[in-house]
mmCIF file of the C-alpha atoms, coordinates in Angstrom:
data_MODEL
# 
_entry.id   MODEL 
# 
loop_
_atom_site.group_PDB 
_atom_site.id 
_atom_site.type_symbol 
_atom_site.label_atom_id 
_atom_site.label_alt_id 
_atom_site.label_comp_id 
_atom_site.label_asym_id 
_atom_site.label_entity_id 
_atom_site.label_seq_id 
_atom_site.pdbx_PDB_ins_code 
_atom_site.Cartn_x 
_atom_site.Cartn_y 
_atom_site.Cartn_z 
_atom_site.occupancy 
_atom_site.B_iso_or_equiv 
_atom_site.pdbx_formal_charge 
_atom_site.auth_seq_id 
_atom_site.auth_comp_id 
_atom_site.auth_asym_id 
_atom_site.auth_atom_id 
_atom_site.pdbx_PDB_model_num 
ATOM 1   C CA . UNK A 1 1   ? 57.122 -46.925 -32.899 1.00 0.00 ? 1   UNK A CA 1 
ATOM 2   C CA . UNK A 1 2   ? 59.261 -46.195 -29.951 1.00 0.00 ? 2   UNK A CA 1 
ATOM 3   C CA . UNK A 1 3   ? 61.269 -43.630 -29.369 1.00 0.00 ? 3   UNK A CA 1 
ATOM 4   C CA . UNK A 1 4   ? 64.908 -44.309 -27.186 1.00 0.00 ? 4   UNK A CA 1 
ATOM 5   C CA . UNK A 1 5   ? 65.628 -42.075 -24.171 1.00 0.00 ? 5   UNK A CA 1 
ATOM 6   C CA . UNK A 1 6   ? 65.885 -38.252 -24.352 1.00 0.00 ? 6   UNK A CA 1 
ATOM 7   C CA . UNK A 1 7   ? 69.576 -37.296 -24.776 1.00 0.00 ? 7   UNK A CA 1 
ATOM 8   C CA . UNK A 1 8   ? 68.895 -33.206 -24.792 1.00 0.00 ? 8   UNK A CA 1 
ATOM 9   C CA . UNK A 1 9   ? 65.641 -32.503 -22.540 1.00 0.00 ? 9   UNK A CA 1 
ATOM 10  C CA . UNK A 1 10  ? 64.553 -34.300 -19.525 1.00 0.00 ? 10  UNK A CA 1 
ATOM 11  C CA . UNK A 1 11  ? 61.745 -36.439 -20.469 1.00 0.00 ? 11  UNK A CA 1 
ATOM 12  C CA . UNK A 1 12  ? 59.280 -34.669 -17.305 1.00 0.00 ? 12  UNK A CA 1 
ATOM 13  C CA . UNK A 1 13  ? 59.748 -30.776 -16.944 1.00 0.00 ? 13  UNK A CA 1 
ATOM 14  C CA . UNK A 1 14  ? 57.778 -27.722 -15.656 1.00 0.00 ? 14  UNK A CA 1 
ATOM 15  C CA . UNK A 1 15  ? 59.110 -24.197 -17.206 1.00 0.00 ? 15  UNK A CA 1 
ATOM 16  C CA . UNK A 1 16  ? 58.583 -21.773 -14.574 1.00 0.00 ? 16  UNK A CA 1 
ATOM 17  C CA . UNK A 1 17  ? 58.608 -17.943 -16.534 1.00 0.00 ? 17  UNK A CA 1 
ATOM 18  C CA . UNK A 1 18  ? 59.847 -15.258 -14.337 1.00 0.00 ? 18  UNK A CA 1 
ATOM 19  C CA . UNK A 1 19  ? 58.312 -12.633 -16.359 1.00 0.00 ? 19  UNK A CA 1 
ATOM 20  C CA . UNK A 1 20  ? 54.824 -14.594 -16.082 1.00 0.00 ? 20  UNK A CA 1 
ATOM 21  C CA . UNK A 1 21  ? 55.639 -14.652 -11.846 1.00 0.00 ? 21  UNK A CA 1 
ATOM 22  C CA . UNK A 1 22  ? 56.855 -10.768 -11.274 1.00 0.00 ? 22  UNK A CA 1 
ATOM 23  C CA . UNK A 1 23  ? 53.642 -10.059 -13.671 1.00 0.00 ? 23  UNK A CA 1 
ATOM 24  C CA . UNK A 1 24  ? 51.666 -12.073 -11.280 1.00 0.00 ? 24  UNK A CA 1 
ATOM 25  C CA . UNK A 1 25  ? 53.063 -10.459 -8.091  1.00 0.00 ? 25  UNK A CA 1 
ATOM 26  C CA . UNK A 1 26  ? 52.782 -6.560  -9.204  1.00 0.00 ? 26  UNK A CA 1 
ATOM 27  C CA . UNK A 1 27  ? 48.913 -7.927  -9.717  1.00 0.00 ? 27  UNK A CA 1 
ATOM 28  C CA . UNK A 1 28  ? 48.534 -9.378  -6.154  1.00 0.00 ? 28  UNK A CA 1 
ATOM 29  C CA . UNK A 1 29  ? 50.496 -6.397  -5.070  1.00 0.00 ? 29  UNK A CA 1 
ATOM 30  C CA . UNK A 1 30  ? 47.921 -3.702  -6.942  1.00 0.00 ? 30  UNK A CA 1 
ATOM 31  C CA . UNK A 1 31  ? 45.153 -5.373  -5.208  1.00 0.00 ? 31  UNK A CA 1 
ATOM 32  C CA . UNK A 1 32  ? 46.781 -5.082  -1.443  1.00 0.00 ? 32  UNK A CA 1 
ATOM 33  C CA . UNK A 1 33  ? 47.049 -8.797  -1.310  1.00 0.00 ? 33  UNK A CA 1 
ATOM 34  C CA . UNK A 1 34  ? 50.039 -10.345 0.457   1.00 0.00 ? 34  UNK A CA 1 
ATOM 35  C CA . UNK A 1 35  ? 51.337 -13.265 -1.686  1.00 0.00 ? 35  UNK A CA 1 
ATOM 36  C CA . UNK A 1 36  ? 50.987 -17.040 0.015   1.00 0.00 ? 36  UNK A CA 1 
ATOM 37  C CA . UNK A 1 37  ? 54.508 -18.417 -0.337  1.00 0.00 ? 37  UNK A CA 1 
ATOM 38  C CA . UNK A 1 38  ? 54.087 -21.432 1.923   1.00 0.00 ? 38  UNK A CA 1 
ATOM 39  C CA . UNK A 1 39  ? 55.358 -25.008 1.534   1.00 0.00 ? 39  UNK A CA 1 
ATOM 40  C CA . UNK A 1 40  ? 58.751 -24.190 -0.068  1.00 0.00 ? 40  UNK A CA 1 
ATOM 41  C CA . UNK A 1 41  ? 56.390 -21.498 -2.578  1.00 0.00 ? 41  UNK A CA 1 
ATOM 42  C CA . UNK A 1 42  ? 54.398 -24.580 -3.320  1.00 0.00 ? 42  UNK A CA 1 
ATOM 43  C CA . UNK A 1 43  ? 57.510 -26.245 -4.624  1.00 0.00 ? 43  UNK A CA 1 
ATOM 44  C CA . UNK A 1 44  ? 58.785 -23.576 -6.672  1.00 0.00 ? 44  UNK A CA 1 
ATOM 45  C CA . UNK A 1 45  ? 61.679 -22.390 -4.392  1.00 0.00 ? 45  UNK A CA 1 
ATOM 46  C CA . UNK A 1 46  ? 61.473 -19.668 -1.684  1.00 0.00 ? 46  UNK A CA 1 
ATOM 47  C CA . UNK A 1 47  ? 64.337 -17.901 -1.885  1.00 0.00 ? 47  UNK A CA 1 
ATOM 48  C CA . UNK A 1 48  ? 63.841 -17.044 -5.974  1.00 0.00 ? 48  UNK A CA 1 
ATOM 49  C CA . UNK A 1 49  ? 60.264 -16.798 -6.047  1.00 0.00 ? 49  UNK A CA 1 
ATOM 50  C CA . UNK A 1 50  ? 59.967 -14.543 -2.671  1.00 0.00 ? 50  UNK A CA 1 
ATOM 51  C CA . UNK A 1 51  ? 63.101 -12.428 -4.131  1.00 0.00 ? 51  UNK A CA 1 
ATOM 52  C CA . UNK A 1 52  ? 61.106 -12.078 -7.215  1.00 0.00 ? 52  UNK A CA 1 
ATOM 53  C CA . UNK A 1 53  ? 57.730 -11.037 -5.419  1.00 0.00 ? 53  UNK A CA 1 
ATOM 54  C CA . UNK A 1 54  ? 59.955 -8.516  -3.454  1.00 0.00 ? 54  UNK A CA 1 
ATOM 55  C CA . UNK A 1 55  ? 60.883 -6.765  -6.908  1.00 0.00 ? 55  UNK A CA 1 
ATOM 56  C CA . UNK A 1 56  ? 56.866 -6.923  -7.845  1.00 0.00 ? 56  UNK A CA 1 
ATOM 57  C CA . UNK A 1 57  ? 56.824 -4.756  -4.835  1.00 0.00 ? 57  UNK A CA 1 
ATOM 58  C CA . UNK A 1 58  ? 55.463 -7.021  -1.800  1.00 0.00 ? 58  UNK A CA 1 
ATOM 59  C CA . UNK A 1 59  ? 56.569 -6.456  1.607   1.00 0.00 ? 59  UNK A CA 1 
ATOM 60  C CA . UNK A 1 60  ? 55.664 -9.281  3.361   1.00 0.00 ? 60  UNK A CA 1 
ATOM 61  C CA . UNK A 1 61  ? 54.666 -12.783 2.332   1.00 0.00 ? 61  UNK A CA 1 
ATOM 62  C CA . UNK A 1 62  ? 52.712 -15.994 4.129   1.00 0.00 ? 62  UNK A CA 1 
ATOM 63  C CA . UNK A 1 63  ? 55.524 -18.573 4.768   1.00 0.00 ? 63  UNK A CA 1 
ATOM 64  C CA . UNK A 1 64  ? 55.795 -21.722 6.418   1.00 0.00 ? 64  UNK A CA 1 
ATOM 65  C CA . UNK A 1 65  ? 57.861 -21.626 9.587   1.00 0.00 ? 65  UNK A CA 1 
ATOM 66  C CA . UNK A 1 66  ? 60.373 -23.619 7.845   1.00 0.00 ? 66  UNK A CA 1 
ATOM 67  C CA . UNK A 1 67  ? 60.443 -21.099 4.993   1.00 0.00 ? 67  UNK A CA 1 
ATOM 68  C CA . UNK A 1 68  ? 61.241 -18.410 6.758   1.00 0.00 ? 68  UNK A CA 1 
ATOM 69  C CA . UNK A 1 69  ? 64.942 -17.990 7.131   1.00 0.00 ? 69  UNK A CA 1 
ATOM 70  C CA . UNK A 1 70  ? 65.131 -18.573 3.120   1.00 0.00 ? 70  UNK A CA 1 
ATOM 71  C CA . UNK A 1 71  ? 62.461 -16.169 2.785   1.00 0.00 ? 71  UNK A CA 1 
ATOM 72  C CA . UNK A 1 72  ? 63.686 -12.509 1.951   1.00 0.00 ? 72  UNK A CA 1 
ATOM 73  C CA . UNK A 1 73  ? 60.248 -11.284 2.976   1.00 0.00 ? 73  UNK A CA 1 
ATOM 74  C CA . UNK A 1 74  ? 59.114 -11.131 6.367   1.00 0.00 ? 74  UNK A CA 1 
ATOM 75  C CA . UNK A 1 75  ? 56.450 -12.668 7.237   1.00 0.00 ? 75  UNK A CA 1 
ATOM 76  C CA . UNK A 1 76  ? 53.003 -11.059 7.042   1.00 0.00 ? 76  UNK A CA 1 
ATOM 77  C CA . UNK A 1 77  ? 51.026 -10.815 10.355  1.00 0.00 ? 77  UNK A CA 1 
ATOM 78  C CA . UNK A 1 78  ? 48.329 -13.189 11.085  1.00 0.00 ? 78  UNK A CA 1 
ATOM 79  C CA . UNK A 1 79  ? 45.326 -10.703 10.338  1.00 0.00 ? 79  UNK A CA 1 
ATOM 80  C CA . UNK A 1 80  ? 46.241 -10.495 6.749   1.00 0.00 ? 80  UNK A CA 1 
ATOM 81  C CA . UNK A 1 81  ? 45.608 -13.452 4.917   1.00 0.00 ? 81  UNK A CA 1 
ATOM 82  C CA . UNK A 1 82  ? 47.453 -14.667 1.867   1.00 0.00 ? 82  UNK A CA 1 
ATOM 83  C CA . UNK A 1 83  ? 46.571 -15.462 -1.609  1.00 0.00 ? 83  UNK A CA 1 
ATOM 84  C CA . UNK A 1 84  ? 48.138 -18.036 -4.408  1.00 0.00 ? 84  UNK A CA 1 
ATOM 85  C CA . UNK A 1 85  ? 46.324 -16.787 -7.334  1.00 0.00 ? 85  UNK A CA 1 
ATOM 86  C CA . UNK A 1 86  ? 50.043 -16.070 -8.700  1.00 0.00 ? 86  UNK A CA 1 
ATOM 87  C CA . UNK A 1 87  ? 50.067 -19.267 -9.664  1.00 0.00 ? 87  UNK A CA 1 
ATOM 88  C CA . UNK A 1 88  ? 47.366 -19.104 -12.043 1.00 0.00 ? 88  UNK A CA 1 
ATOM 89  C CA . UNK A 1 89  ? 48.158 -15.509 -13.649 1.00 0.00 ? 89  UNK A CA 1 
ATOM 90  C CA . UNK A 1 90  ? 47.393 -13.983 -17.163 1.00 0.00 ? 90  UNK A CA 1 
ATOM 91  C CA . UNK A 1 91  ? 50.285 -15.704 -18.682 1.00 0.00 ? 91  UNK A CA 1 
ATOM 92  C CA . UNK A 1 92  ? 51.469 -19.092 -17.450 1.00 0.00 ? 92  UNK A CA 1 
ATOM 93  C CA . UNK A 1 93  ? 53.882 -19.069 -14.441 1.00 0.00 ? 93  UNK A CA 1 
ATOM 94  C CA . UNK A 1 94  ? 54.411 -22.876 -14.688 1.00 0.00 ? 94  UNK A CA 1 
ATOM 95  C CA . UNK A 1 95  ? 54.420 -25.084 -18.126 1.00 0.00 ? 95  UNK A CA 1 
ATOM 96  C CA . UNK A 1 96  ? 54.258 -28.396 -17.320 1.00 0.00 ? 96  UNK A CA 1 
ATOM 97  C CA . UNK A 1 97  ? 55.392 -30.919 -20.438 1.00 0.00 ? 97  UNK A CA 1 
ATOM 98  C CA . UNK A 1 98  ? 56.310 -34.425 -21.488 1.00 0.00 ? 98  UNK A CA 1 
ATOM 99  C CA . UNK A 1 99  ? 57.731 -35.828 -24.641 1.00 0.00 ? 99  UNK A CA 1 
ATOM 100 C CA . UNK A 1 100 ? 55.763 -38.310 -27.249 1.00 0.00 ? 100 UNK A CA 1 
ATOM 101 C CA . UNK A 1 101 ? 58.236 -41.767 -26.473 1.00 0.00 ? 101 UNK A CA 1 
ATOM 102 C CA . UNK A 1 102 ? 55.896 -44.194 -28.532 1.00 0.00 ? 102 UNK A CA 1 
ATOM 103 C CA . UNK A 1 103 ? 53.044 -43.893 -31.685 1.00 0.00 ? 103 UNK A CA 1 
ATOM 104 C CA . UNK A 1 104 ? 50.896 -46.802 -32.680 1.00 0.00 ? 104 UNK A CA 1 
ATOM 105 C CA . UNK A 1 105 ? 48.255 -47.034 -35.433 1.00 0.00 ? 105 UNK A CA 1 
ATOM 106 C CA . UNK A 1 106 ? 45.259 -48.944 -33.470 1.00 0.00 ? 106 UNK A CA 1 
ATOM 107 C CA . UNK A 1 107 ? 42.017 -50.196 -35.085 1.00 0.00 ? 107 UNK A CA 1 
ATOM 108 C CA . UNK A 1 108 ? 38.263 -49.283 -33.574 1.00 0.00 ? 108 UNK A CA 1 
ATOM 109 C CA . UNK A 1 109 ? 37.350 -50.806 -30.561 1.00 0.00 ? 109 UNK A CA 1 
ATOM 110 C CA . UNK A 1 110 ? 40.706 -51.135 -29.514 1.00 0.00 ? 110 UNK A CA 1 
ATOM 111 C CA . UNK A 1 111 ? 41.087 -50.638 -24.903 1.00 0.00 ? 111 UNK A CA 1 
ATOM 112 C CA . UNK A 1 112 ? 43.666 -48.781 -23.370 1.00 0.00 ? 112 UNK A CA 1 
ATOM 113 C CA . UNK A 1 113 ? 45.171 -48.712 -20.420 1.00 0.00 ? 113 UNK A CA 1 
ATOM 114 C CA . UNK A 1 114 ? 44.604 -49.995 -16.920 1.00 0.00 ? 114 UNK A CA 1 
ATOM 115 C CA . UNK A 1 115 ? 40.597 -51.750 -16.555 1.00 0.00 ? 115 UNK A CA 1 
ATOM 116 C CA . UNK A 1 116 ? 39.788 -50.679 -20.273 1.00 0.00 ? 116 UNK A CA 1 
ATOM 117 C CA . UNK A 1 117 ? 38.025 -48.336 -19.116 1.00 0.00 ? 117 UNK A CA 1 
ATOM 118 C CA . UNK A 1 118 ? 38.710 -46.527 -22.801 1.00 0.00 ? 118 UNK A CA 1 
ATOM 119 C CA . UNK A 1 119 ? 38.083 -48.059 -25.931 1.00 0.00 ? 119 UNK A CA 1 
ATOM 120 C CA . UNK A 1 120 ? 38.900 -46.380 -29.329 1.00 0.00 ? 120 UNK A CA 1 
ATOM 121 C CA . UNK A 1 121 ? 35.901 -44.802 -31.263 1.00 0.00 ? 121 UNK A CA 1 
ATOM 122 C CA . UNK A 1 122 ? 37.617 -45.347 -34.241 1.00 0.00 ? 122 UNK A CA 1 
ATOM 123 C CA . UNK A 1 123 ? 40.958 -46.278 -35.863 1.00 0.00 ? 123 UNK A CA 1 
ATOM 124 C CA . UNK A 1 124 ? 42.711 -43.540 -34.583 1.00 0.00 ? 124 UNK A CA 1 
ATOM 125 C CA . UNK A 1 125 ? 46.727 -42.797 -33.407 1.00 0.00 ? 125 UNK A CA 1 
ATOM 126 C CA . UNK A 1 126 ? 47.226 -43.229 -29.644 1.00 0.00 ? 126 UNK A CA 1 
ATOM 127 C CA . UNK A 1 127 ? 50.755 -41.405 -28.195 1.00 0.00 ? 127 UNK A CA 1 
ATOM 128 C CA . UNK A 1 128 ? 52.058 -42.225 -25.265 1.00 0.00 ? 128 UNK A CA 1 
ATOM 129 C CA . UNK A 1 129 ? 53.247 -39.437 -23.046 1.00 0.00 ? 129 UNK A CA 1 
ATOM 130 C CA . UNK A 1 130 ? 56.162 -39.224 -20.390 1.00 0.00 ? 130 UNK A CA 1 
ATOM 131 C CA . UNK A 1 131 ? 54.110 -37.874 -17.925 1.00 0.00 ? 131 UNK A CA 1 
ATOM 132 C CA . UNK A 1 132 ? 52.589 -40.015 -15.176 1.00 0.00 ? 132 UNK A CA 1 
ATOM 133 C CA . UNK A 1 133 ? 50.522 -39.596 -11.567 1.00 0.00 ? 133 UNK A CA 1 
ATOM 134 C CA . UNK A 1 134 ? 54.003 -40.406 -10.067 1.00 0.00 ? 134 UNK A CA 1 
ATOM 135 C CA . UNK A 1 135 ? 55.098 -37.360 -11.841 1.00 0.00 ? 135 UNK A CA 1 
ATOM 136 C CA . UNK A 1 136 ? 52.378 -34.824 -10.148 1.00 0.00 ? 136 UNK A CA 1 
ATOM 137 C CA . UNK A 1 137 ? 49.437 -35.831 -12.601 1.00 0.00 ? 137 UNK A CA 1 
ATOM 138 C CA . UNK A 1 138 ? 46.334 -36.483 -11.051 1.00 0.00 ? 138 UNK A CA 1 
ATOM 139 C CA . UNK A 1 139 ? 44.459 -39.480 -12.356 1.00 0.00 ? 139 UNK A CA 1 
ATOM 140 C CA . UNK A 1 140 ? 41.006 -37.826 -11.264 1.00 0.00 ? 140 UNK A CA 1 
ATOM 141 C CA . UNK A 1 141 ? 41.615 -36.453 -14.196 1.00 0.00 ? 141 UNK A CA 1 
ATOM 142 C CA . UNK A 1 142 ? 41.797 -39.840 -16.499 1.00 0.00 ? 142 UNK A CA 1 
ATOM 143 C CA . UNK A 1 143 ? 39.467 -39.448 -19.711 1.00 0.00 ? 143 UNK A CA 1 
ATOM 144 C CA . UNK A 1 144 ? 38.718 -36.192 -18.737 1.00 0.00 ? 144 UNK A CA 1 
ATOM 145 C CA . UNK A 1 145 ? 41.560 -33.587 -19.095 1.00 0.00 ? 145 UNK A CA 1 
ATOM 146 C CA . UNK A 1 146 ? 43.501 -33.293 -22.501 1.00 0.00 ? 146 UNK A CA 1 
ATOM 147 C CA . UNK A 1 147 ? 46.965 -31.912 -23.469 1.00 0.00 ? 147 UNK A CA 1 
ATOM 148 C CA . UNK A 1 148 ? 48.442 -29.921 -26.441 1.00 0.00 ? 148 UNK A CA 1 
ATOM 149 C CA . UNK A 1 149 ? 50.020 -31.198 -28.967 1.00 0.00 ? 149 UNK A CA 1 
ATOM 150 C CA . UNK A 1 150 ? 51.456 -29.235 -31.902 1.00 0.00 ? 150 UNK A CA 1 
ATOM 151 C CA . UNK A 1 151 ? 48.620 -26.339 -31.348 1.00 0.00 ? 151 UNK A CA 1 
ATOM 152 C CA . UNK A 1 152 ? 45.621 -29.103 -30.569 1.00 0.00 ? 152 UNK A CA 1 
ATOM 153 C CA . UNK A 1 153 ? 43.939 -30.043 -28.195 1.00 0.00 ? 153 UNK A CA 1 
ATOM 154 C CA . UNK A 1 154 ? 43.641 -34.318 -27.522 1.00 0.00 ? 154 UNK A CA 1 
ATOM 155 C CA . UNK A 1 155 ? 41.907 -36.595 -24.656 1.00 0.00 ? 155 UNK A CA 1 
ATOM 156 C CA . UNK A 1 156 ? 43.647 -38.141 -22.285 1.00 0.00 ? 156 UNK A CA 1 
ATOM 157 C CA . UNK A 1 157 ? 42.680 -41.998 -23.025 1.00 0.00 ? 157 UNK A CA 1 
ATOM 158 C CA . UNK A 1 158 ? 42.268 -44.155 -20.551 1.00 0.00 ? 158 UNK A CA 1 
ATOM 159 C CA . UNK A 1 159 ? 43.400 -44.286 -16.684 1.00 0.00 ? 159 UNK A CA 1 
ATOM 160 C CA . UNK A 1 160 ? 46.646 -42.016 -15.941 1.00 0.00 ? 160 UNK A CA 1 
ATOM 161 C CA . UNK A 1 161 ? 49.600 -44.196 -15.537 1.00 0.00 ? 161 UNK A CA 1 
ATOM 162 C CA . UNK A 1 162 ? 52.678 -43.818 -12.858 1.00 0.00 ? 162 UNK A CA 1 
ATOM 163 C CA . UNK A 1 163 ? 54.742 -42.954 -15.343 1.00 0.00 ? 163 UNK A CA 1 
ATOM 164 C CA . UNK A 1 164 ? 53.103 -42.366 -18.880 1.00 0.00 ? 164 UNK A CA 1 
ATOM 165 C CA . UNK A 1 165 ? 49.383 -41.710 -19.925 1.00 0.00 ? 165 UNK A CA 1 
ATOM 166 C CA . UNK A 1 166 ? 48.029 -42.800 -23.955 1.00 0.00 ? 166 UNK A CA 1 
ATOM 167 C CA . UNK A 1 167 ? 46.657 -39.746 -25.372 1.00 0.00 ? 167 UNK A CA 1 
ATOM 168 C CA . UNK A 1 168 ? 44.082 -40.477 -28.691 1.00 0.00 ? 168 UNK A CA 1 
ATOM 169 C CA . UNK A 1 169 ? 45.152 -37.907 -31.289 1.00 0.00 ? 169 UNK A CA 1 
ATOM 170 C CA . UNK A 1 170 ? 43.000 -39.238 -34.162 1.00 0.00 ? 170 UNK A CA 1 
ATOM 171 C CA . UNK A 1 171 ? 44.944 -38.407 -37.628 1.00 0.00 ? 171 UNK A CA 1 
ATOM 172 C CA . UNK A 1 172 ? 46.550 -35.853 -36.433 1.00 0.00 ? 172 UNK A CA 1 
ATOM 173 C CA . UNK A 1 173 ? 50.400 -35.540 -37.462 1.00 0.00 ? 173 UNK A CA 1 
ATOM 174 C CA . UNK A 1 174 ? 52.740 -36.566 -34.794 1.00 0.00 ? 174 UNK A CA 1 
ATOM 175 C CA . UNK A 1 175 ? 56.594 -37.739 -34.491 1.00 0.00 ? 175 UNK A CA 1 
ATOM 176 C CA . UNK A 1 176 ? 58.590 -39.445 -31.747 1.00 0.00 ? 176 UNK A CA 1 
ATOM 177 C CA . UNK A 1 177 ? 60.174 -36.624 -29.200 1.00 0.00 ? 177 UNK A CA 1 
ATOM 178 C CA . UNK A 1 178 ? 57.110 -34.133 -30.180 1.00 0.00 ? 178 UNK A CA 1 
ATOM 179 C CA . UNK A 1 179 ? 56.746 -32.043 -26.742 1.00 0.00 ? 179 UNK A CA 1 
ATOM 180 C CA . UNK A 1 180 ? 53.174 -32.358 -25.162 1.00 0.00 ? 180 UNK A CA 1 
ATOM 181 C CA . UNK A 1 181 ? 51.962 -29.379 -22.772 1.00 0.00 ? 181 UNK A CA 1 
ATOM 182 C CA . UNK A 1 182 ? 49.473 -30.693 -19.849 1.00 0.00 ? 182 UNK A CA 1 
ATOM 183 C CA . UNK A 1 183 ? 49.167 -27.344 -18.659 1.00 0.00 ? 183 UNK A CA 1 
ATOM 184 C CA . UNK A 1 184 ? 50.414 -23.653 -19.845 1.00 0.00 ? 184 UNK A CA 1 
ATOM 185 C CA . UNK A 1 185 ? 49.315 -21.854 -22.480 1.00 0.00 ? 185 UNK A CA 1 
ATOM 186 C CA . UNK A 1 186 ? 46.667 -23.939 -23.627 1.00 0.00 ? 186 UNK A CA 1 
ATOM 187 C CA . UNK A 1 187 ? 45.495 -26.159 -21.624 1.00 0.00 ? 187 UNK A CA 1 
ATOM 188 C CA . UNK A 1 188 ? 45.510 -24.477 -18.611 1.00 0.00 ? 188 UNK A CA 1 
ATOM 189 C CA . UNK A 1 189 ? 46.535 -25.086 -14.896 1.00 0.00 ? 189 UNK A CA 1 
ATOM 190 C CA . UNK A 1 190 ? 42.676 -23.295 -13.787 1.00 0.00 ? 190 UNK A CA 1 
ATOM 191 C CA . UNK A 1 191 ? 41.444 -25.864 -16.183 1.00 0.00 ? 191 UNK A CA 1 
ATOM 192 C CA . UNK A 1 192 ? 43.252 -28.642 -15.080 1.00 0.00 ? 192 UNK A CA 1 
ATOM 193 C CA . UNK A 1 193 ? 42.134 -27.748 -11.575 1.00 0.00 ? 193 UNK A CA 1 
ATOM 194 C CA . UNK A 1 194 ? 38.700 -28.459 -13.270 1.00 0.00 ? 194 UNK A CA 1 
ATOM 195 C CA . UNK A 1 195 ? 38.988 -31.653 -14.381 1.00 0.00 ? 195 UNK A CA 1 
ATOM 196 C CA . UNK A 1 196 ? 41.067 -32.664 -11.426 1.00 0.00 ? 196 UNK A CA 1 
ATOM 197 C CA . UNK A 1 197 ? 38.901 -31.472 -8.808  1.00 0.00 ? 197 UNK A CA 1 
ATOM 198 C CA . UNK A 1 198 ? 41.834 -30.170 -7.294  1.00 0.00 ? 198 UNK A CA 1 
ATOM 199 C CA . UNK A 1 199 ? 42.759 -27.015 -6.633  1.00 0.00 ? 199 UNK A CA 1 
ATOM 200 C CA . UNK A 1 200 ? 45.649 -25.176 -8.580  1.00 0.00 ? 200 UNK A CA 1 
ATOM 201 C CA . UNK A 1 201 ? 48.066 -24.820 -5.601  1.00 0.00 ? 201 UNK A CA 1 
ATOM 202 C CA . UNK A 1 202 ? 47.764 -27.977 -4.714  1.00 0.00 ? 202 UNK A CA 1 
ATOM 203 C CA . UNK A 1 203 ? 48.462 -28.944 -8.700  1.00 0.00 ? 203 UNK A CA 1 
ATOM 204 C CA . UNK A 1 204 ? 52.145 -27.071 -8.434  1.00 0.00 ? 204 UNK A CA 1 
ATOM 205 C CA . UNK A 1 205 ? 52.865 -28.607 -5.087  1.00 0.00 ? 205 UNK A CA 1 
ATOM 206 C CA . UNK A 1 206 ? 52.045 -31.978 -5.815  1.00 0.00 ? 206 UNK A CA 1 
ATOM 207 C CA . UNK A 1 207 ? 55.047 -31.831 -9.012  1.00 0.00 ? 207 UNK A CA 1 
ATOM 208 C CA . UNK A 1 208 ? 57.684 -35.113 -8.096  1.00 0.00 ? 208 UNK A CA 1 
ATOM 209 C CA . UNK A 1 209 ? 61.630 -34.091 -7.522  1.00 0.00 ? 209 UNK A CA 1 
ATOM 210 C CA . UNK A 1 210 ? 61.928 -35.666 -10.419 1.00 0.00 ? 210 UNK A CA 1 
ATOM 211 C CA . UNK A 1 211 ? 60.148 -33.081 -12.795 1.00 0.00 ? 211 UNK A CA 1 
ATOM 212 C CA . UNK A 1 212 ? 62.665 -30.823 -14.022 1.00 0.00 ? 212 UNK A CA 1 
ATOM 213 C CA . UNK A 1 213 ? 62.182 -27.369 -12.988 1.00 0.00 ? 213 UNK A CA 1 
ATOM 214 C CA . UNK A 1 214 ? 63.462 -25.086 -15.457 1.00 0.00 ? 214 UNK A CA 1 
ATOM 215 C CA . UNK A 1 215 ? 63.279 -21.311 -14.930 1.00 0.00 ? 215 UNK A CA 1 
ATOM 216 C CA . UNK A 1 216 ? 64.043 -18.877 -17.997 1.00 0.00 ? 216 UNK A CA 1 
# 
């Protein structure tokens, strides 16, 4: 089965939670750390996210030269390094998710994606997911990091694609248009940084234009 374009989500989109971010910010702010806000807040948008880490309480922030006139910090003298452990705080600050847009029923045995480099363990379900490494996905993390879907956990099959990657979700129920988290909740961006071998910050930053950022 596949499923026609989305008509009421975009098909690639990262919800970033203020809540999760001014949480994240009083932390850093507790612990006398000045938040690292470079590179456009890693992508996230200076002028919202360094507003919000103003409410948290900061003073000054590390910016990027280019950032600052957006910026309503100041920036932070050069003695007092910055930190981006925001991004990965108690409660996600950025959700990043895709949409199921095709099911198929596949025997044992059966390769996936680019070089085979997967082959089913059994007759299983593989869904493919509108996320790709063109999207901000890194393929290090090809049969190695998982996603959610509907409360579980499933391997990422195969190589990453640009634009899509197969996930094996055995017999577990799915439908066209499910959503599938990468990283949120469960798993995680820290985690992803695991598999990835990359760090978190660079994770965020790396997100295409064409990811949907969608702040509630």
């Amino acid at each position: 089965m596949t499923a026609p374009a989305s008509l009421s989500a975009p098909l690639r989109r990262a919800l970033l939670s203020q809540e999760a971010l001014v949480d994240a910010f009083a932390d850093l702010n507790s612990r006398g750390l000045v938040p690292d806000l470079r590179c456009n807040a890693y992508g996230l948008g200076i002028d919202h996210v360094s507003a919000l880490a103003r409410d948290a309480g900061a003073t000054h922030a590390v910016l990027s030269i280019a950032d600052c006139d957006a910026s309503v910090l100041p920036p932070s003298s050069p003695d007092k390094p910055g930190s981006a452990v925001w991004l990965e705080g108690s409660r996600p600050v950025v959700t990043l998710e895709g949409d199921v847009v095709s099911l198929k029923r596949v025997p044992a045995g059966t390769p996936v994606s680019y070089g085979y480099q997967y082959r089913t363990p059994s007759e299983t379900t593989l869904a493919l997911v509108s996320v790709g490494f063109a999207d901000g996905v890194p393929r290090s993390a090809s049969m190695k990091g998982q996603v959610s879907l509907g409360g579980t956990r499933h391997l990422i099959a195969g190589r990453i694609a640009m634009d899509q990657m197969v996930v094996d979700i055995g017999d577990a129920p799915a439908e066209l248009g499910d959503v599938v988290t990468i990283w949120g909740s469960d798993p995680t961006v820290a985690q992803w940084s695991q598999w990835s071998s990359r760090p978190v910050s660079l994770l965020i930053a790396q997100l295409a234009p064409r990811v949907v950022k969608i702040w509630n």
